[in-house]
C-alpha positions as CSV (number, residue, x, y, z in Angstrom):
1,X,-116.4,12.0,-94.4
2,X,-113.5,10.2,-96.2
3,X,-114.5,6.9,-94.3
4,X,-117.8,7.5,-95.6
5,X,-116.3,8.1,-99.7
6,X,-114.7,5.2,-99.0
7,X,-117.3,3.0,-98.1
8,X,-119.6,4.3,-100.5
9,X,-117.2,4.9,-103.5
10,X,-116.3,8.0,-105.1
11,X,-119.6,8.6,-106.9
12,X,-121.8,8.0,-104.1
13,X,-123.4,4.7,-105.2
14,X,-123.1,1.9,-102.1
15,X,-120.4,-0.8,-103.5
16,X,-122.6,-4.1,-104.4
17,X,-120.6,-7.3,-103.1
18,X,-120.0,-10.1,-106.1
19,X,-123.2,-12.3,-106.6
20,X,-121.9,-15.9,-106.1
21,X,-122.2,-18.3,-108.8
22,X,-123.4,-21.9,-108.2
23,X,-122.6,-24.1,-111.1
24,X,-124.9,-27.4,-110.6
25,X,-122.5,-30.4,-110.8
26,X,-124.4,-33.2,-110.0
27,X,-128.1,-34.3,-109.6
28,X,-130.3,-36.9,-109.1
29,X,-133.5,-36.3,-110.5
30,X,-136.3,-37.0,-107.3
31,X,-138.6,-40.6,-107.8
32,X,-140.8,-42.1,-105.7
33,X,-138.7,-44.6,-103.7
34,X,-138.4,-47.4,-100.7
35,X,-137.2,-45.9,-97.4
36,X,-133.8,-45.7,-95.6
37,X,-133.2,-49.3,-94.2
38,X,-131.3,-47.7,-91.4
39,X,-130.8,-44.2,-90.2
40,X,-127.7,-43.0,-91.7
41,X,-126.6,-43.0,-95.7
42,X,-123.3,-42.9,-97.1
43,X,-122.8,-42.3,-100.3
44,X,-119.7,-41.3,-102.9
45,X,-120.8,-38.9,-106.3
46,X,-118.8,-38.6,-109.5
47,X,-118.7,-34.6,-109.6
48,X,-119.0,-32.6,-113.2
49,X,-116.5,-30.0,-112.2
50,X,-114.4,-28.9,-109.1
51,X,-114.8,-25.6,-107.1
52,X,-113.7,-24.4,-103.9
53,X,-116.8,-23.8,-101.9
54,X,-120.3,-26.4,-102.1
55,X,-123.8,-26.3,-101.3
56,X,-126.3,-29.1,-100.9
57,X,-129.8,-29.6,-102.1
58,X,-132.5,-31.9,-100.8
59,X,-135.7,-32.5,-102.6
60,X,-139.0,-33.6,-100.6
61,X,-140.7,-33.3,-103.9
62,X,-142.2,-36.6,-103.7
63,X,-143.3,-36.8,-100.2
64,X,-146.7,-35.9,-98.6
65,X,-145.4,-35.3,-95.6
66,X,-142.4,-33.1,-93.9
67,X,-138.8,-34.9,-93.5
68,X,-136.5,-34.2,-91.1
69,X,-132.6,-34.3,-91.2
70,X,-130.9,-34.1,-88.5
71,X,-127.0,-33.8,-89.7
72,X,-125.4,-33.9,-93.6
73,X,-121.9,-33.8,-93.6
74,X,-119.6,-34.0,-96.9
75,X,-116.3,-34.8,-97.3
76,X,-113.4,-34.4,-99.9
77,X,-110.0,-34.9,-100.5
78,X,-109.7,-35.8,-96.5
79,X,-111.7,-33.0,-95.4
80,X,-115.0,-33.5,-93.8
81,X,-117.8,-30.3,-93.1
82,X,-121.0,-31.1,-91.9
83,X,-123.4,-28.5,-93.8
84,X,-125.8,-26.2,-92.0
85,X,-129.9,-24.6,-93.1
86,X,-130.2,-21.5,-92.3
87,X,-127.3,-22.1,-89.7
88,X,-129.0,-24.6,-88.3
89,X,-127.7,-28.5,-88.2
90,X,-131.0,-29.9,-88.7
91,X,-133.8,-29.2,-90.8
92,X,-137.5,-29.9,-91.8
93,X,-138.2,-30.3,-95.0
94,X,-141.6,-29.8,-95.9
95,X,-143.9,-32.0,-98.2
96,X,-143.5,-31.0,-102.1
97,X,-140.5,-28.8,-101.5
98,X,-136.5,-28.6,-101.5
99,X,-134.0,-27.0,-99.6
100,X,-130.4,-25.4,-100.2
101,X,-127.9,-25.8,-97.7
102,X,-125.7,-22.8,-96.2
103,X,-122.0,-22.8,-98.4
104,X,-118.8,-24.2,-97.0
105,X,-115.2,-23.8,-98.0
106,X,-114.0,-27.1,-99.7
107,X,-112.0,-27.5,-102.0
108,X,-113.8,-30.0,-104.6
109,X,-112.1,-32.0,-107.5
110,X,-113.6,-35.3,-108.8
111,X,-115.7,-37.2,-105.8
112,X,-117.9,-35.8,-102.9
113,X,-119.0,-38.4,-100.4
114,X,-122.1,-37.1,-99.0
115,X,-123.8,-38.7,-95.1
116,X,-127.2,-37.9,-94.3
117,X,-128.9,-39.1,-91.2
118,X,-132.5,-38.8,-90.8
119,X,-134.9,-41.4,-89.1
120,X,-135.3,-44.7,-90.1
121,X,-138.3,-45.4,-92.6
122,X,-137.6,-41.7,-94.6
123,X,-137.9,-42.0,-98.2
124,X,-134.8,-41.7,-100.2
125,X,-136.8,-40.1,-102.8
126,X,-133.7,-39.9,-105.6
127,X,-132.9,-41.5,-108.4
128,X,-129.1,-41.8,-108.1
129,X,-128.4,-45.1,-108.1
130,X,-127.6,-44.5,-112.2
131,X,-125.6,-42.3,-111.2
132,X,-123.4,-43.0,-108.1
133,X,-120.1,-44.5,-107.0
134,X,-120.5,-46.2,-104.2
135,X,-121.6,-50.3,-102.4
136,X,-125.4,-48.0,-101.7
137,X,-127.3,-48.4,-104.5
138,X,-129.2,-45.1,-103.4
139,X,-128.8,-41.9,-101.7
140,X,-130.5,-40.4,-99.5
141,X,-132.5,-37.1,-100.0
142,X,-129.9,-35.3,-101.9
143,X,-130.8,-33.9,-105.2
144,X,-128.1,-31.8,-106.1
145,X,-124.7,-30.9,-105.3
146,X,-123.3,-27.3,-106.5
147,X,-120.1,-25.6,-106.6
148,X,-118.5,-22.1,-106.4
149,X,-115.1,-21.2,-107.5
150,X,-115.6,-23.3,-110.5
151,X,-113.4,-23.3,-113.9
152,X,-116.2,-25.0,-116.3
153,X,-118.3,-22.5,-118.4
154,X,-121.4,-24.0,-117.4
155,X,-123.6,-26.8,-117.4
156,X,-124.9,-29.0,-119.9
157,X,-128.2,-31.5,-119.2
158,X,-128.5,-34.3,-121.0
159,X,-132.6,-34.9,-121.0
160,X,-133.9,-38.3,-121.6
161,X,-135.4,-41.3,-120.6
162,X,-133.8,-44.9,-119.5
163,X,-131.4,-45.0,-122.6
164,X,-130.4,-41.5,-121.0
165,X,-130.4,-42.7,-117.6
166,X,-127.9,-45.4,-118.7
167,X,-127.2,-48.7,-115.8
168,X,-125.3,-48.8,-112.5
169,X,-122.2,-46.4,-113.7
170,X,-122.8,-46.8,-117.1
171,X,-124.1,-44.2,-119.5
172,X,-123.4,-42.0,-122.4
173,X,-123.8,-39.0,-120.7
174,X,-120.9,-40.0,-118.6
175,X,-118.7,-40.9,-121.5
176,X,-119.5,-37.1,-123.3
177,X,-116.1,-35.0,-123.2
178,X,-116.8,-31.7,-122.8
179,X,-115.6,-28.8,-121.4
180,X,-119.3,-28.2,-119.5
181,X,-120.3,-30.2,-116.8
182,X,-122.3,-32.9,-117.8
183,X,-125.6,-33.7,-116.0
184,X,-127.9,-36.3,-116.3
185,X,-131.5,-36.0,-116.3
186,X,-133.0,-39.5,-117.9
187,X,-135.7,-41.2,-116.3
188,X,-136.6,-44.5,-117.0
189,X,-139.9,-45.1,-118.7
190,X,-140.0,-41.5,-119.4
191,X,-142.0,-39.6,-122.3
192,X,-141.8,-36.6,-124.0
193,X,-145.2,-35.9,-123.6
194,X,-146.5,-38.6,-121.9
195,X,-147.2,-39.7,-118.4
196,X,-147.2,-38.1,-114.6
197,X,-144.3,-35.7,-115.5
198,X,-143.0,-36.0,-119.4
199,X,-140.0,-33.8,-120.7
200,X,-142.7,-30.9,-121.6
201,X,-143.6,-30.0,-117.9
202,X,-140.3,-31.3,-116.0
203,X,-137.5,-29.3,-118.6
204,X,-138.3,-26.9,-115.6
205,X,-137.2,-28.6,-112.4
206,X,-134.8,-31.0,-113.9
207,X,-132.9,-28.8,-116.9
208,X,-133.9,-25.2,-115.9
209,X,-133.0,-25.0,-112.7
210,X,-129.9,-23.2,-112.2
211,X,-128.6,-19.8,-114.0
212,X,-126.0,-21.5,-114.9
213,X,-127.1,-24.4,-117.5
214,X,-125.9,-23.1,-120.8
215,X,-127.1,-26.0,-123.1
216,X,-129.4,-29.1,-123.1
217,X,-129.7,-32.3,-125.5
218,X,-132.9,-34.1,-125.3
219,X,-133.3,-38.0,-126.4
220,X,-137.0,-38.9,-126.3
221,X,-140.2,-40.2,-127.9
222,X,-139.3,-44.2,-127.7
223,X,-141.7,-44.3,-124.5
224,X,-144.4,-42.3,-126.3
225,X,-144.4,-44.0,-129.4
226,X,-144.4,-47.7,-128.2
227,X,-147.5,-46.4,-126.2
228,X,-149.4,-45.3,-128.8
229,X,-148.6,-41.4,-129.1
230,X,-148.0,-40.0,-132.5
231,X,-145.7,-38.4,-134.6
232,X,-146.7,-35.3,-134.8
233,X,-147.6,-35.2,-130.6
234,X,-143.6,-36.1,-130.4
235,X,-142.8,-33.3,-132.6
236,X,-145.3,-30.8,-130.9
237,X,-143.9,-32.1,-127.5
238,X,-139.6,-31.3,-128.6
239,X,-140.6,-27.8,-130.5
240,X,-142.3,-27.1,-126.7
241,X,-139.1,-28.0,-125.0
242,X,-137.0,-26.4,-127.5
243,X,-139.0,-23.3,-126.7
244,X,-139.2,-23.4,-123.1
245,X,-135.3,-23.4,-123.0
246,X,-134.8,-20.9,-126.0
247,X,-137.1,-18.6,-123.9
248,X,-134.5,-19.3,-121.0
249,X,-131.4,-18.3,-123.1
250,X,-130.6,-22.2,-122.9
251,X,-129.2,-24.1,-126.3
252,X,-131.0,-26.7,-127.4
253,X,-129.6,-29.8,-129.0
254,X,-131.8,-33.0,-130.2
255,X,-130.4,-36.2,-131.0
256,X,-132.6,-39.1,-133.3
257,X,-134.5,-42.0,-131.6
258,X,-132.5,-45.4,-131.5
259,X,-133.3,-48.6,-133.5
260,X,-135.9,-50.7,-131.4
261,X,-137.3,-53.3,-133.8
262,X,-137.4,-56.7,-131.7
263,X,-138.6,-55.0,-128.6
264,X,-142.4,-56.5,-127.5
265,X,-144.2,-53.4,-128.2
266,X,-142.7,-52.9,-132.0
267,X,-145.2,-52.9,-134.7
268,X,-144.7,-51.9,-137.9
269,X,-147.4,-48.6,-137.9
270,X,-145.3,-47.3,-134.8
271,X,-141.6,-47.2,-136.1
272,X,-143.3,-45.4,-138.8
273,X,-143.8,-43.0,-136.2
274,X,-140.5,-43.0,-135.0
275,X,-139.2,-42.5,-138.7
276,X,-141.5,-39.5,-139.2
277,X,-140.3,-38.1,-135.9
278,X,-136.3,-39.1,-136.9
279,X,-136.9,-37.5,-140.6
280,X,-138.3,-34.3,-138.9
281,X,-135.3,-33.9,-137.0
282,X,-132.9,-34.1,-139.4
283,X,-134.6,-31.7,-141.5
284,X,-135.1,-28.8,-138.8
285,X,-131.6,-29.3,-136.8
286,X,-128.5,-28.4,-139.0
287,X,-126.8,-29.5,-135.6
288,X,-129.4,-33.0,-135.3
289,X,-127.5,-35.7,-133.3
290,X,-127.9,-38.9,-135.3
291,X,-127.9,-41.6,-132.6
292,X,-129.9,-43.5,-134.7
293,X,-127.3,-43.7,-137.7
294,X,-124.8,-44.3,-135.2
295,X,-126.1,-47.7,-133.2
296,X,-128.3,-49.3,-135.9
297,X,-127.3,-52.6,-137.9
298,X,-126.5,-52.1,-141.5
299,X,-128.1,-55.4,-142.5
300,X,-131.3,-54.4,-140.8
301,X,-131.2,-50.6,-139.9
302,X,-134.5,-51.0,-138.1
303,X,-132.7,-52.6,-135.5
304,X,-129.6,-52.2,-132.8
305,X,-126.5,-53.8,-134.5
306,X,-125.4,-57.0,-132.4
307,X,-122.6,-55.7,-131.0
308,X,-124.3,-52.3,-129.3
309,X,-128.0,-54.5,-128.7
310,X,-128.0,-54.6,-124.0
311,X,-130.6,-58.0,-125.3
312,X,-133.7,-56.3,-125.4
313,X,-133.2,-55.2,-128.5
314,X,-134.7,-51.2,-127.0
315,X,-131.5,-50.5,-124.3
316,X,-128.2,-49.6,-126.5
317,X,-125.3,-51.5,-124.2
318,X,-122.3,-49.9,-122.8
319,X,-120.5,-50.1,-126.2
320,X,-122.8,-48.3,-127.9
321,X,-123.1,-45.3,-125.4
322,X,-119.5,-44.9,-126.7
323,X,-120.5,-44.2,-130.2
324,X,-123.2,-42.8,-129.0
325,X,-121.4,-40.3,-126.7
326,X,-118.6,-39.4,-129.6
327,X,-121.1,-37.7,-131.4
328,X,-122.2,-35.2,-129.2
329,X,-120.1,-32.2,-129.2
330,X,-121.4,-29.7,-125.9
């Protein structure tokens, strides 16, 4: 009997074990991509945050047809464990889906190198090479590494398109100093509301995805207003977002569209468009992120000043995802 009040605690209610926490600190947002050149990928990942136990995801979103993995090992600070699926080394992942792998013990601080080995010819299917450390310009299957045992409050996404997304290891996500860990979710070419999967339908997989994301910032609309969308289907398309993560218990944080005057699509009728949309954002967000103020040239504010312009006159360079990074405060 004693055994028994033990087990079951003095009122009679069974003891619940702690739910483990998984804070998300890395991702590569899945793409349609060229496969593996050889059967093994190696591949080193600036980590968000640090923890003492990790997990693994890998996404088959894209595919239309099952992958299989045979082995995925990761390895930090001199320690190497190769993960398991459901205790098993390999696993099958089929079309349109992802897969967790079983937790390990390792202790995580800054860099995770990650080896998958699947058969030649399997699409990589992840947009990392934005986002990676490493002599591979892609990685292989993994879309997400998390962490338990973790110090950070939570996660914050930054949601965007290829000024977002950033170049090689450059961006102004990466450059944000925050106390969260910092994600990045740009896509390059990406729209609010426009295209296969715009920022209204993929705030879901790419932002929403883990309990613990406490706050987004989204930076979009250049894609849809150079092709034609307007103002108002911009607006429509960031008050849905802001929704969808309000209804999530997720803060939401908007920052102004960059200069782009110069760029071959620029006309005249559509940076009024991006002026309606940057004047509506200011006036609704007390908390409104002013990229726009922050990279455009004082002589001509319709443009990137010289100094922060990539050449394109669209792309903010390195420099400017400095300034551009000092002004968010996550």
């Amino acid at each position: 009997m004693l055994a028994l009040l033990l087990a079951c605690g003095a009122s009679g209610v069974p003891v619940r074990s702690e739910v483990i926490r998984w804070l998300p600190v890395w991702q590569a947002v899945p793409t349609l991509s060229g496969s593996v050149p050889d059967q093994s990928v190696r591949t080193t990942v600036d980590l968000a945050a640090g923890g003492t136990s990790v997990r693994v995801r890998l996404s088959n979103l894209m595919g239309i047809k099952p992958v299989r993995v045979e082995q995925v090992t990761v390895t930090a600070n001199g320690e190497t464990r190769r993960l398991t699926f459901d205790r098993s080394e390999g696993v099958t992942i089929r079309a349109r889906a992802e897969v967790y792998s079983d937790a390990v013990r390792l202790d995580v601080t800054k860099t995770l190198e990650i080896s998958t080995y699947a058969p030649a010819g399997t699409p990589c299917q992840a947009r990392a090479h934005r986002t990676i450390t490493s002599t591979r310009d892609q990685i292989c299957l993994v879309s997400a590494v998390e962490v338990a045992g973790f110090t950070a409050p939570g996660a914050v996404v930054m949601f965007g398109d290829s000024i977002t997304e950033g170049f090689h290891e450059n961006t102004w996500p990466s450059l944000v100093q925050s106390d969260y860990a910092v994600l990045n979710a740009g896509i390059s070419g990406n729209g609010v509301v426009l295209g296969n999967a715009p920022m209204i339908t993929r705030v879901y997989r790419d932002v929403l995805f883990s309990n613990e994301v406490r706050k987004v910032v989204l930076l979009g609309g250049i894609n849809d207003i150079q092709s034609g969308v307007s103002a108002e289907e911009v607006i429509a398309g960031i008050r849905t977002v802001q929704l969808r993560c309000r209804n999530e218990g997720v803060e939401f944080h908007v920052g102004t569209i960059t200069p782009w005057r110069g760029w071959h699509a620029w006309t005249e009728e559509k940076e009024q468009q991006r002026q309606k949309v940057n004047a509506w954002i200011r006036a609704t967000f007390r908390d409104a992120i002013d990229f726009d103020e922050a990279v455009r040239d004082p002589a001509d504010p319709l443009r990137l000043r010289p100094e922060f312009d990539s050449g394109d006159h669209l792309h903010p360079n390195g420099n400017a995802f400095g300034a551009m990074a000092r002004l968010v405060r996550v």
